[in-house]
C-alpha positions in Angstrom: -13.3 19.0 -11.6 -11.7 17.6 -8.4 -9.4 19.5 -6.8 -7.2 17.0 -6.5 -6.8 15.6 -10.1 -5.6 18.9 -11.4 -2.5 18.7 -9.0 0.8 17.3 -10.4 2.0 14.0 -9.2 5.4 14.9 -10.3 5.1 18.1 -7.9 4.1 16.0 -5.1 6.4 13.3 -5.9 9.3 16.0 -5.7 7.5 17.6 -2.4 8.0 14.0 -0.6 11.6 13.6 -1.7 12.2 17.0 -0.1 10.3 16.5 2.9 8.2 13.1 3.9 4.5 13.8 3.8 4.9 16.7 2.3 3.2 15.3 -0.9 0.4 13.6 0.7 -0.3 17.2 2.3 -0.5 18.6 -1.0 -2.9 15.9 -2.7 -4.8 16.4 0.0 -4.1 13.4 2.3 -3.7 15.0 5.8 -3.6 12.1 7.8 -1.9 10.1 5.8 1.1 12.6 5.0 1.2 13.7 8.9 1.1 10.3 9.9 3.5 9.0 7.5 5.8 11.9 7.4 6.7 11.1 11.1 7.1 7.4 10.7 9.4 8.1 8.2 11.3 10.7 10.2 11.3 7.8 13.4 12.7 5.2 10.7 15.3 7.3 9.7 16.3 8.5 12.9 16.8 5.1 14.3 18.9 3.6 11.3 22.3 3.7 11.5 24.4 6.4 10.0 25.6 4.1 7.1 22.4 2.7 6.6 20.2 6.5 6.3 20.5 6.6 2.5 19.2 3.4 1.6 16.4 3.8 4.1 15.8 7.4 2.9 15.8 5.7 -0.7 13.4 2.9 0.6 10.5 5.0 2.5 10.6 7.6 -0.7 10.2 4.8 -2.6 6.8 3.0 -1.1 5.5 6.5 -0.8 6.0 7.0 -4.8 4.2 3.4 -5.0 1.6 4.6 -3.0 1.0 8.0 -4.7 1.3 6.7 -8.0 -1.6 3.9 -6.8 -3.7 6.4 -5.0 -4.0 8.9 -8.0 -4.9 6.0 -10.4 -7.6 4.9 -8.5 -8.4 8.6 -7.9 -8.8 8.8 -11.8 -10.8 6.3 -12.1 -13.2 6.7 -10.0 -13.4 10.3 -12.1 -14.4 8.8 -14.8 
C-alpha cells in the first residue's frame, strides 16, 4: 500500500487550516507545501488588516481544492 493513501485527508485538511503547507508536508508534498506555505504566509502578510480573513479563507480554500484533486488522482492511479 502507498504510504500516502492510508493518510487522512481530513487530518491534512485540518493540518493546512492550522498552518499553510502543513498538509502538503504530511501527504508527502515537500515542495509543494514549503513552497505554498510561504506564498500563502507573503499573501497574507501583504493584505490589509480587514481584508486577512477572507484571504485566509481564500488560500485555505484552493489548497482544499487542490488536496481534494491530488488525492483523487492519487487513488486512481492505485487502482
Amino acid at each position: 500500500m502507498n504510504e500516502t493513501t492510508s493518510k487522512s485527508m481530513a487530518a491534512a485538511v485540518g493540518m493546512n487550516l492550522l498552518l499553510p503547507g502543513l498538509g502538503y508536508l504530511y501527504m508527502g508534498n515537500w515542495v509543494v507545501g514549503v513552497v505554498g506555505g510561504a506564498l500563502v504566509v507573503a499573501i497574507l502578510m501583504h493584505s490589509r488588516p480587514e481584508h486577512l480573513l477572507i484571504a485566509w479563507m481564500a488560500t485555505n480554500l484552493v489548497m482544499v481544492i487542490d488536496m481534494c484533486m491530488l488525492s483523487s488522482s492519487r487513488h486512481a492511479q492505485n487502482r
